[in-house]
C-alpha positions in Angstrom: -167.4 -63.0 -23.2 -170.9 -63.2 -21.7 -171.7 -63.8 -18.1 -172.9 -67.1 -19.3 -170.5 -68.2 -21.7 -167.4 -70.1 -20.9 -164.7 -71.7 -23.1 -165.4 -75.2 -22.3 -163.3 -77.3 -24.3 -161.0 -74.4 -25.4 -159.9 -73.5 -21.9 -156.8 -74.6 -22.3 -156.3 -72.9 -25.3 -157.2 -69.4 -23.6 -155.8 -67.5 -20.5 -157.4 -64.9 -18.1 -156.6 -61.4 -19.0 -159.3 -59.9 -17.0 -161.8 -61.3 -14.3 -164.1 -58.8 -14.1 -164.7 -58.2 -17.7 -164.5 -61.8 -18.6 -161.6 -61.1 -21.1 -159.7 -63.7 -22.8 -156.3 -63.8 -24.7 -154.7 -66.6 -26.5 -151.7 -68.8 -25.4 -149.0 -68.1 -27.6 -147.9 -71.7 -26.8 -151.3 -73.0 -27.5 -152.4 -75.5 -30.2 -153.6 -74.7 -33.9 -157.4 -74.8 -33.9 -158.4 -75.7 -37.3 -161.8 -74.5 -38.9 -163.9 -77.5 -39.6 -165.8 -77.2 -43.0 -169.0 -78.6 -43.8 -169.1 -81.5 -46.4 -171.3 -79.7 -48.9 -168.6 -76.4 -48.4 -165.5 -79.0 -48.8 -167.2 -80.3 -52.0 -167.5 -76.4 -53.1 -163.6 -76.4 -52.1 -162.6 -79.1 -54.0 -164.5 -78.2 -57.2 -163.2 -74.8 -57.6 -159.5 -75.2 -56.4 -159.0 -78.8 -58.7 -155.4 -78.5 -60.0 -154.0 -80.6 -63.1 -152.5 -83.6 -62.5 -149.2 -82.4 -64.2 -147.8 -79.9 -62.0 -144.8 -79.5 -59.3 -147.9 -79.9 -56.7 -148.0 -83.2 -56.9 -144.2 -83.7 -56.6 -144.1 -81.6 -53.4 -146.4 -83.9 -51.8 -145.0 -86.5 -52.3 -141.7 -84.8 -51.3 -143.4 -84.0 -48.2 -144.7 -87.4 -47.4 -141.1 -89.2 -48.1 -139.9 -86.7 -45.6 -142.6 -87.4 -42.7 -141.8 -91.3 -43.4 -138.2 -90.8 -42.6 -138.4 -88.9 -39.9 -141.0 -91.2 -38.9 -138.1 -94.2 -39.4 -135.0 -92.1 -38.4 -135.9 -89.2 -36.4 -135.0 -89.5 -32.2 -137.8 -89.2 -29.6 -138.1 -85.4 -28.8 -140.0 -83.1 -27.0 -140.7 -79.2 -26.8 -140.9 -77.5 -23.5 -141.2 -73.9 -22.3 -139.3 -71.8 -18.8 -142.2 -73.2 -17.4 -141.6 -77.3 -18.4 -144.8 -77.6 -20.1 -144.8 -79.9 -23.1 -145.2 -77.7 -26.3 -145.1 -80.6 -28.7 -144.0 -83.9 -29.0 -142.5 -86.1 -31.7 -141.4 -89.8 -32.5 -143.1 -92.5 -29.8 -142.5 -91.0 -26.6 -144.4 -93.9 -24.6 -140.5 -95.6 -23.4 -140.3 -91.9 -21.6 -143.5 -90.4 -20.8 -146.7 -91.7 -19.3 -150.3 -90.7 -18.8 -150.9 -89.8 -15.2 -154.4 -90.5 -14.2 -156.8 -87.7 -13.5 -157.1 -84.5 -16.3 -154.8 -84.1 -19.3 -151.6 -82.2 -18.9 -148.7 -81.2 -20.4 -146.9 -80.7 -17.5 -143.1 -82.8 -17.6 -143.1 -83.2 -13.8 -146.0 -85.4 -14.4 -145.8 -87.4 -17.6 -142.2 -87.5 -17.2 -140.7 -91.8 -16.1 -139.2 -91.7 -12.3 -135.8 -90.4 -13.0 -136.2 -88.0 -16.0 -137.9 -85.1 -14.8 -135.1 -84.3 -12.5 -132.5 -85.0 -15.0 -134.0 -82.8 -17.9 -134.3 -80.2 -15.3 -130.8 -80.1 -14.3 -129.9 -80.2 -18.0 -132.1 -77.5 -18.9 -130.6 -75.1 -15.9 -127.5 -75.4 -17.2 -128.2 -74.8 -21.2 -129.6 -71.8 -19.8 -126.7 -70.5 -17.9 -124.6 -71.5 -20.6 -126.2 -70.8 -23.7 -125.1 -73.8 -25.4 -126.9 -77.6 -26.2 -125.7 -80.0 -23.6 -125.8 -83.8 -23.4 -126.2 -86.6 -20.5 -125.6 -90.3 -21.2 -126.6 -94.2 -19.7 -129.0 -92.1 -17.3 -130.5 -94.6 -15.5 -134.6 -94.7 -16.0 -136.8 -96.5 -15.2 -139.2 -98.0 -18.0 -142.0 -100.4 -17.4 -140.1 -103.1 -14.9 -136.5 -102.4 -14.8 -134.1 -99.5 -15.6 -132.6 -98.4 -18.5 -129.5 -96.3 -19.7 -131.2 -93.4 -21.9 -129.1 -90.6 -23.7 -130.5 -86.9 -22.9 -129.8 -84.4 -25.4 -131.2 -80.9 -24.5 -130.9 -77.6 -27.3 -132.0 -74.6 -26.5 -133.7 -71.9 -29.0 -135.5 -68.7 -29.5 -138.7 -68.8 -31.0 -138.9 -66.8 -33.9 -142.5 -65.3 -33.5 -142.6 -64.2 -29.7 -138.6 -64.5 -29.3 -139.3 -66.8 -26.3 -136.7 -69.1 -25.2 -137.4 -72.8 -26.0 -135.8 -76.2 -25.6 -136.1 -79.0 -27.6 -135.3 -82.6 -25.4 -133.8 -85.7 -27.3 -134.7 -88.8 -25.8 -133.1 -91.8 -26.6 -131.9 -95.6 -25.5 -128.2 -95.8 -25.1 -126.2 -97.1 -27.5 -124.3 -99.3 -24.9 -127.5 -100.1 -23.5 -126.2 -103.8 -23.0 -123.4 -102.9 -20.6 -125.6 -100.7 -18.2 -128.4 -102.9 -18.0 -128.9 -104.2 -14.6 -130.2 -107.3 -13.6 -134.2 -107.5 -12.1 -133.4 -109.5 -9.0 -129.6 -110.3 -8.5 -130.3 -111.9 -5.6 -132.2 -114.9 -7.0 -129.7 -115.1 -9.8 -126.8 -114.9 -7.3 -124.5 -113.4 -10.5 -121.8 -111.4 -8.7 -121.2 -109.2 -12.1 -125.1 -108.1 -11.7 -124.2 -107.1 -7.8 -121.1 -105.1 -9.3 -123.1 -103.4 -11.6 -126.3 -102.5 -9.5 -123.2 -100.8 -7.0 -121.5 -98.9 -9.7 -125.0 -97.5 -10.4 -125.4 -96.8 -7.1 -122.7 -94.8 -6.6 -122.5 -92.9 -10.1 -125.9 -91.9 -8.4 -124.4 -90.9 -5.3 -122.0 -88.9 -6.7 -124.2 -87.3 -8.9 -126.7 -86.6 -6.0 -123.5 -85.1 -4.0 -123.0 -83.2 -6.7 -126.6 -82.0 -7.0 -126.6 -81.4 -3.2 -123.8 -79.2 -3.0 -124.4 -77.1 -6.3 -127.9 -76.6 -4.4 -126.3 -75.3 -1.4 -123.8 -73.0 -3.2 -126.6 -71.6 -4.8 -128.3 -71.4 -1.4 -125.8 -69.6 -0.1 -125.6 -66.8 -2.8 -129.0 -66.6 -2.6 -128.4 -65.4 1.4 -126.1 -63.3 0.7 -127.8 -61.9 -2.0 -130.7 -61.1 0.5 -128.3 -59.8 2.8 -127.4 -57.1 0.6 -130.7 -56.9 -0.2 -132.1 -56.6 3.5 -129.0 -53.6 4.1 -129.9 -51.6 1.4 -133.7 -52.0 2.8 -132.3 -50.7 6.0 -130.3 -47.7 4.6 -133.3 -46.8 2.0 -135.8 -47.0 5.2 -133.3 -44.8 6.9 -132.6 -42.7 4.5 -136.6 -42.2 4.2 -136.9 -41.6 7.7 -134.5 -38.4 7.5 -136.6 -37.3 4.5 -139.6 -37.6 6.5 -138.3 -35.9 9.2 -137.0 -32.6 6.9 -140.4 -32.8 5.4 -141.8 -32.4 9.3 -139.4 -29.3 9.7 -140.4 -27.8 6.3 -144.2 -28.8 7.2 -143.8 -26.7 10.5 -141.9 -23.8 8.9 -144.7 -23.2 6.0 -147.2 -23.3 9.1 -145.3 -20.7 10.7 -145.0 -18.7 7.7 -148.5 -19.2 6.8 -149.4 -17.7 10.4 -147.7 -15.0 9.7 -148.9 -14.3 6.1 -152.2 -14.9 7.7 -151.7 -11.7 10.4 -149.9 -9.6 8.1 -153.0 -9.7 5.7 -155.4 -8.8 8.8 -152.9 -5.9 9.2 -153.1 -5.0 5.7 -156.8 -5.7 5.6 -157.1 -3.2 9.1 -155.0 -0.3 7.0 -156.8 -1.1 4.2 -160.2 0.1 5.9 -158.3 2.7 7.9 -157.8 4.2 4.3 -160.5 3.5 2.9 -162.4 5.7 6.1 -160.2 8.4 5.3 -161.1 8.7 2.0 -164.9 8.7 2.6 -163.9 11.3 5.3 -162.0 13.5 3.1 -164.5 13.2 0.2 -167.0 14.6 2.4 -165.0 17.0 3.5 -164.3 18.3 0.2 -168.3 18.5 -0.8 -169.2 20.4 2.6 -166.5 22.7 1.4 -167.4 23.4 -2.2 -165.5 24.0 -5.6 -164.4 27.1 -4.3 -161.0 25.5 -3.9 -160.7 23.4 -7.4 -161.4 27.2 -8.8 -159.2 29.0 -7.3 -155.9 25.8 -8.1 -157.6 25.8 -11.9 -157.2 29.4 -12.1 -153.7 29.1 -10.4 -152.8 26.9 -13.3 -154.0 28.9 -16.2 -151.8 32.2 -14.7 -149.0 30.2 -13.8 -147.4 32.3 -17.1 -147.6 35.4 -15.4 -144.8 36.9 -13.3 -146.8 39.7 -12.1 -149.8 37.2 -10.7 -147.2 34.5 -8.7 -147.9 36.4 -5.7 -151.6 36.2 -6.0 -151.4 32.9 -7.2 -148.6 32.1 -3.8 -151.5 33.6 -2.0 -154.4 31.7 -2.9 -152.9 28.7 -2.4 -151.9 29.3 1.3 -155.2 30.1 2.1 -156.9 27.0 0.3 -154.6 25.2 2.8 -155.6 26.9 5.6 -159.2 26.2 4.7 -158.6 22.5 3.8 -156.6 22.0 7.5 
């Protein structure tokens, strides 16, 4: 995108991929955006792509439309959330369970979600994950509108098939024995003893189930310390470990030095021999031209009689004397 563009009503359609660049990507989770067609193009549409009346078209509709009345009738309350509890879709009347939460439109659960259900889906959802399996909670006390209600929580777990991420689907639902958890509004006005009986049973169901909560937490608390514990000694024995490589790196560091130092002075050794010769060489080249080819003669003629018994003496000779000239 431009520097002055910006999604506007599509942001939440759209995530950041890159800030700099202003780079979008789609939400895999994100809702189907239909094109919307102009009339005169619909009226194009519908023109060219009429179909007879008499076909298995028809019959599929209406197929179709049978099916979205019953499950309109029969179907539970439901939901679709992600790892992350956002609400992926919802289905059936979900206004007993969910609410609008002033300010900006979300589909976060911790914040459409009655008092009491959030924590309870949650909880549920932890443990479908660990266990891999659908897993159900009954008469959970909620509260709806002015009192509290018994509601059935059903929660299934599944893969989605396009991006193979892990999904749950949340039945909602008013219990079936809705009549004999039902508490009454103010028991003290009524003064009814079996409402007081109730409301305590409720209460410590709760309790229980908040003990429970509480100490599951803490067990999971405490493998999480010890889990850092491990964590923090292998730190330590990694950092030490480290340090004694950093240490042999120091020693090896120092002996290259050392060895470099002395490559170093053996070259200017090299490099001082390397002139010596060199000096000798011009010296003995010029040497040999104040002397002349008188010697290269005599050693070429020494080679061309070296046939000859009767000349090796001569031959012997001359090269004593080229010596004694050269020294």
């Amino acid at each position: 995108m431009g520097g002055s563009e910006s999604l506007r009503e599509f942001a939440e359609q759209f995530e950041l991929v890159n800030k700099k660049h202003t780079i979008y990507r789609k939400k895999v989770d994100g809702a189907v955006l239909l094109p919307q067609f102009s009339s005169r193009t619909a009226a194009m549409n519908r023109g060219q792509n009429k179909m007879p009346a008499e076909t298995p078209y028809v019959a599929s509709i209406l197929d179709r439309h049978v099916d979205r009345l019953l499950l309109q009738r029969w179907a539970p309350t439901c939901i679709v959330v992600n790892d992350r509890l956002e609400i992926l879709d919802f289905r059936g009347n979900t206004d007993l369970f969910l609410r609008i939460p002033p300010g900006p439109p979300t589909t976060s659960l911790a914040r459409v979600a009655r008092d009491g259900l959030f924590s309870e889906c949650k909880s549920l959802i932890e443990n479908a994950k660990k266990k891999a399996k659908s897993l159900t909670k009954r008469a959970v006390q909620i509260r709806i509108r002015s009192g509290l209600e018994p509601v059935d929580i059903e929660v299934l777990p599944f893969s989605n098939a396009k991006t193979k991420e892990l999904l749950y689907l949340i039945l909602l639902s008013i219990s079936e024995h809705a009549s004999k958890f039902k508490v009454a509004k103010s028991p003290r006005s009524t003064g009814s003893s079996a409402g007081r009986n109730n409301e305590t049973v409720r209460l410590r169901k709760e309790l229980a189930e908040l003990k429970h909560r509480v100490r599951t937490v803490l067990e999971d608390h405490d493998s999480a310390l010890e889990e850092a514990g491990s964590a923090h000694e292998e730190v330590l024995s990694a950092n030490e470990e480290l340090q004694s490589l950093n240490e042999e790196m120091e020693t090896g560091k120092e002996e290259l030095q050392s060895t470099n130092e002395e490559l170093n002075t053996l070259n200017e050794e090299l490099q001082s021999r390397n002139s010596e010769l060199a000096t000798a060489n011009l010296d003995l080249s010029n040497l040999l031209e104040n002397i002349g080819g008188a010697p290269c003669h005599d050693w070429t003629r020494s080679a061309h009689q070296a046939c000859d018994p009767a000349s090796a003496h001569d031959v012997k000779s001359d090269s004593e004397r080229c010596r004694q000239t050269v020294a």
